[in-house]
N, C-alpha and C positions, 0 to 999 in steps of 0.2 A: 214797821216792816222796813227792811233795809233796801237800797236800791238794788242790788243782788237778788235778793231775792225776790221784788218784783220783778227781774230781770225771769227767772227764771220760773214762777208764773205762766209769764206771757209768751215763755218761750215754749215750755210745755202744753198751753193751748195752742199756739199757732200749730204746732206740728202734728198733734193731734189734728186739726183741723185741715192740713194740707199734705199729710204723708200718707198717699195710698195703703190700705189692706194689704197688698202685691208687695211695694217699697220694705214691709215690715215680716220681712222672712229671711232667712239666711240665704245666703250665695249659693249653689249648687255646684258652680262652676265659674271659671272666668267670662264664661259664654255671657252669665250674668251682669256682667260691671256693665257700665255705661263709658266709653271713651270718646263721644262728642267727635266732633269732625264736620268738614263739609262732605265728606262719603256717608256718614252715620247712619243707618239704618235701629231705631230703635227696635224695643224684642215687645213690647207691646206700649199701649197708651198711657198706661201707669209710670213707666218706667221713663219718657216723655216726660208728663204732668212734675212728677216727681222734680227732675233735672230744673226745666222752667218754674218750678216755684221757687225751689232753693239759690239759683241762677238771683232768679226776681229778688232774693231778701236778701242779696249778698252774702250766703252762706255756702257756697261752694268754696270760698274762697273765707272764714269767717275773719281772718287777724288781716288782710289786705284792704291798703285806703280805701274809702268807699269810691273815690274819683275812679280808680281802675277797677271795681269790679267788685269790691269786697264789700264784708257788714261791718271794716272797724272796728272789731268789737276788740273787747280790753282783754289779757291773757288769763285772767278769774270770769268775763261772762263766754269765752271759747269755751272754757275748761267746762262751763255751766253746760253749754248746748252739748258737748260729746257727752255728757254723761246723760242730759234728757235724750239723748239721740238713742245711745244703748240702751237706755230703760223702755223705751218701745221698740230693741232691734231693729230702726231705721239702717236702711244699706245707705253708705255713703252713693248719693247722689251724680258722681265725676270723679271717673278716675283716671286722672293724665300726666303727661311727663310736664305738661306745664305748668302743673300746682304745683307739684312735688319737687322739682329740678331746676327748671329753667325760668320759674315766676320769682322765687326767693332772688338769683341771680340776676334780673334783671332789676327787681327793685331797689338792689344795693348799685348794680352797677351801671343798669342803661342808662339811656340819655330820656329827657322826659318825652321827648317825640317813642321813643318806642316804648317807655310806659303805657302812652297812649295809645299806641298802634295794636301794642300783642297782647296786653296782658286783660283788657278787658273781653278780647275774644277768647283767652283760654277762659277766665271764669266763668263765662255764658256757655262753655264747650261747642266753639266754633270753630275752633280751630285744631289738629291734632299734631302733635310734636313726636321727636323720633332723636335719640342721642350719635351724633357722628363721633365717638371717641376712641374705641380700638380698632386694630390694625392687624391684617398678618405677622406684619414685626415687632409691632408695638402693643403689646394687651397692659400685661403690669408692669413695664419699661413705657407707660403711657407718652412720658417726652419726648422718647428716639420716632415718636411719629412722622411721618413720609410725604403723605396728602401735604401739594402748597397749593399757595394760591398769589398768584402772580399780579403786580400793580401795573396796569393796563391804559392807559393813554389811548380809547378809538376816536378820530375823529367824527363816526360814522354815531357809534355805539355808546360813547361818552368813555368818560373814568370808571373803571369798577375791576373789582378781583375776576381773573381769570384760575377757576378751582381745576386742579387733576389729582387723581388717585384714587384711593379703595381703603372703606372702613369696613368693615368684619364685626359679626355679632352684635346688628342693631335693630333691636327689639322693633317691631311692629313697623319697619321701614316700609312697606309694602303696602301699607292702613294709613300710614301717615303723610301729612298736607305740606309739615316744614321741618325742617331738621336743626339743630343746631348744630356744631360741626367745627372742634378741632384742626386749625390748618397752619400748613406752616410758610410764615411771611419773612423768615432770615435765617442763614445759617449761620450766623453770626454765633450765633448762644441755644444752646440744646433748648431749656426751659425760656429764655427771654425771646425766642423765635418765633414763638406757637401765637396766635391770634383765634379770636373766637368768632363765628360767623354766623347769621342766621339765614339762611335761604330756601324758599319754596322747592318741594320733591317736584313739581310740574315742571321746573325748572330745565329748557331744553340740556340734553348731556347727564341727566342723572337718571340714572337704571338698577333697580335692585332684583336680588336672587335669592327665594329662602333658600334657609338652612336646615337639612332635616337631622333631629337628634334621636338618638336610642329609641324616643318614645312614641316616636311614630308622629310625634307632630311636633312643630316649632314656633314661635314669635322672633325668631331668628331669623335674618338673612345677612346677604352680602350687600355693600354698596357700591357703585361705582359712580366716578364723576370725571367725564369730559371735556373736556373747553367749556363746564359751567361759567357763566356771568353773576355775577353777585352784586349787588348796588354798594358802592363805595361807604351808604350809613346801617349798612345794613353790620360792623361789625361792634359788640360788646366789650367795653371797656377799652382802653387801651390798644393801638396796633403794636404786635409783640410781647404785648401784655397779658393774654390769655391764659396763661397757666393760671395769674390769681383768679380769673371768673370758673375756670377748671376747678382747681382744687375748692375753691368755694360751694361749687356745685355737689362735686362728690361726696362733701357732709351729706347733705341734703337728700341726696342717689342712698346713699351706705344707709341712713336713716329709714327713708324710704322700705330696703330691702327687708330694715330690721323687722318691720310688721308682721312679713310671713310667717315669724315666728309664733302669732296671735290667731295665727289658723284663717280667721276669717267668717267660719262658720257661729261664732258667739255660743258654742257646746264645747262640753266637757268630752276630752276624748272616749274617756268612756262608756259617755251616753252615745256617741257617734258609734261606736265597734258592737255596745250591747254586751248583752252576756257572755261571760265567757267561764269556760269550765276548769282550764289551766288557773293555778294556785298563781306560777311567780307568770304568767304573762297578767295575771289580772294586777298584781302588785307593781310591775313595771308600768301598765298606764296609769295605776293611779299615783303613781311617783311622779309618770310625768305629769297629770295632771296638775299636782304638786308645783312644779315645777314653771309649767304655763302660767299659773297665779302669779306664781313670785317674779317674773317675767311681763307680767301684764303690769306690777307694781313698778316694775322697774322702768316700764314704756313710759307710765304716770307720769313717774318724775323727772322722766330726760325730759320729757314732752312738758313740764313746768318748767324745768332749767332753761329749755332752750327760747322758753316764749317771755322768760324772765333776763335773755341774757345772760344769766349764768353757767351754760354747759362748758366742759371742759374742751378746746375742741378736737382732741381725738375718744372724745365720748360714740361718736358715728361708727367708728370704727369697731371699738368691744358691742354695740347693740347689732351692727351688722352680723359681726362674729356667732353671740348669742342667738341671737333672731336665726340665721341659717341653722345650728346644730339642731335648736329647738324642731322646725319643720321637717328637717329629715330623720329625727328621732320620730316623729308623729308616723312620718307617713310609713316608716319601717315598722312599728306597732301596728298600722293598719292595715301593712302586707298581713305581718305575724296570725292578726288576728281574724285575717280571711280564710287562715290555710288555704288547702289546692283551689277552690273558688277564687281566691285573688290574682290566681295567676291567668285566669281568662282574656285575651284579648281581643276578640271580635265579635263577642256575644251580644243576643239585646239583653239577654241578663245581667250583665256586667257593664252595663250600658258605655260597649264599646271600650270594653277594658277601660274605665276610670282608675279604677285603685292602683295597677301596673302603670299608666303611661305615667299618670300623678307622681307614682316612687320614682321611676326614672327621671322625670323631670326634676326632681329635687337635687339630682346626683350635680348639677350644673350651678347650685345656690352657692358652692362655696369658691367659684371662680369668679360669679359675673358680680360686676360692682367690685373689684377688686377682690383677690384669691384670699381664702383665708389666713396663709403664711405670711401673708402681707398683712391685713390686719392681724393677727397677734404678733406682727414685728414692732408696728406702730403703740399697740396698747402698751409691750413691755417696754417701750424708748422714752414714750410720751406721759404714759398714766403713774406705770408702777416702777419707771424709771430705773431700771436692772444696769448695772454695771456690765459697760461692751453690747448694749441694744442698740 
């Protein structure tokens, strides 16, 4: 027996033996996920148990050093546990922007004090994160950003950035503990200006405001910062160096988004919609069904590419792209296949219009993380290299 395969063995009893009944059902909602935090309120004691086991084996985090939080493991025994993980539809255990964003970013670029400090509380999900990066002026013109933050001399108060401005469309600002946050430290240079910060939302001078969309509810707000103070090591990488920790990260985001394209629910959409009596709506989901496979193949391999090193890197960009069409082709089949029932909104039948706010919601996948015009300007400049991209 190969070490792999003991690997995988062991990894299948343990989960079996520590993944709640609860933990091994599909998501019904986002209401579902687990986002950690010092606010956190879990949704019951499984969903707790769950977190703190996987937390305990370093599997929240499974390819990160084990010193910060992670299980080490090798990019063949990951690839081992997601697939034991799927073959008992285990819910991912933590989902935060600091796996996904801002933990990849600091392990390339922090300094080992804040390896230490951050990244073993997002593993543990103790901590929750929140992205500061567009603007009123600045969404996909991300550099022409306006928020600075000024080099401070207090006698009183010591050395540290004094932050002012307003970031726009920052998911779960209102939920979340710290932010990370684009600011601009020179005017010297549009992109060599930008520096990257991390500081606490309790932080006196910072106020948010959601945002409400089409669909009647948001993870969306405004941000604002006043004569924020920020501790002089608090910033990532390089002073005016922050675009490279930016654009680094944005793989990682654009990746990230690509998953909605995988639903989440671990079903076939047309076991989700059920019978349906129309000829070409039933051939349209089972196309896309089709489609979702070949797509789930294709997550496979980025998701080996990238844990081998070998992704391309405007690979994020076309799986973003894909990943969005995919989800709102979904959920347009699941208006379709509601007819007049799907257009409910306030029912307990329709449990508070889900299918309606869900479609609306999707309407906004092909702006946020970067517009989609933006990535396919990138895939044909970078991938398929077009003459004049």
């Amino acid at each position: 027996m190969s070490d792999l395969d003991s690997f995988r063995i062991d990894t299948r009893a343990w989960l079996d033996e520590h993944c709640p009944p609860e933990m091994r059902t599909p998501m019904r909602s986002e209401k579902d996920a687990c986002w950690g935090g010092r606010n956190w309120v879990f949704q019951s004691p499984a969903q707790e148990a769950w977190l703190k086991a996987m937390a305990g084996k370093g599997w929240t985090v499974p390819d990160w050093p084990v010193a910060y939080g992670g299980g080490g493991l090798s990019a063949v025994q990951y690839k081992v546990l997601r697939e034991e993980m799927a073959a008992i539809c285990a819910r991912n255990p933590l989902s935060s922007f600091g796996i996904s964003m801002l933990g990849p970013a600091l392990l390339k670029y922090g300094t080992e004090a804040q390896k230490k400090r951050f990244l073993t509380e997002i593993a543990r999900g103790e901590i929750r994160w929140c992205q500061g990066y567009s603007e009123p002026g600045a969404g996909s013109d991300l550099a022409g950003l306006q928020a600075k933050a000024e080099d401070v001399s207090d006698p009183v108060g010591g050395d540290h950035w004094l932050v002012n401005g307003q970031k726009v469309w920052t998911s779960y600002a209102d939920q979340a503990n710290w932010i990370f946050c684009l600011v601009r430290t020179s005017t010297e240079s549009k992109h060599g200006g930008i520096s990257f910060l991390l500081f606490d939302m309790a932080t006196p001078g910072v106020s948010t405001k959601p945002i409400l969309l089409i669909s009647g509810n948001s993870p969306f707000c405004e941000t604002f910062f006043d004569d924020v103070k920020v501790p002089k090591d608090q910033v990532v990488g390089e002073v005016n160096r922050g675009w490279d920790v930016a654009k680094y990260l944005l793989g990682h985001e654009r990746e990230m988004i690509s998953g909605m394209g995988l639903g989440g629910t671990g079903e076939a959409l047309g076991m989700t919609v059920g019978r349906i009596d129309d000829p070409i709506l039933r051939a349209e989901i089972a196309q896309f069904d089709v489609d979702a496979l070949a797509f789930a193949a294709m997550s496979e391999n980025f998701v080996d590419q990238v844990k081998h090193g070998e992704s391309h890197p405007a690979m994020p960009s076309m799986m973003k792209y894909a990943g969005t069409e995919l989800n709102k082709a979904r959920h347009e089949l699941i208006m379709a296949a509601g007819g007049s029932d799907a257009l409910e909104w306030d029912s307990e039948r329709s449990h508070g219009g889900k299918r309606p706010r869900e479609w609306l919601r999707t309407k906004a996948n092909s702006i946020e993380g970067g517009t989609s015009e933006v990535q396919l300007g990138i895939v044909a400049k970078h991938i398929l290299q077009l003459p004049g991209a």
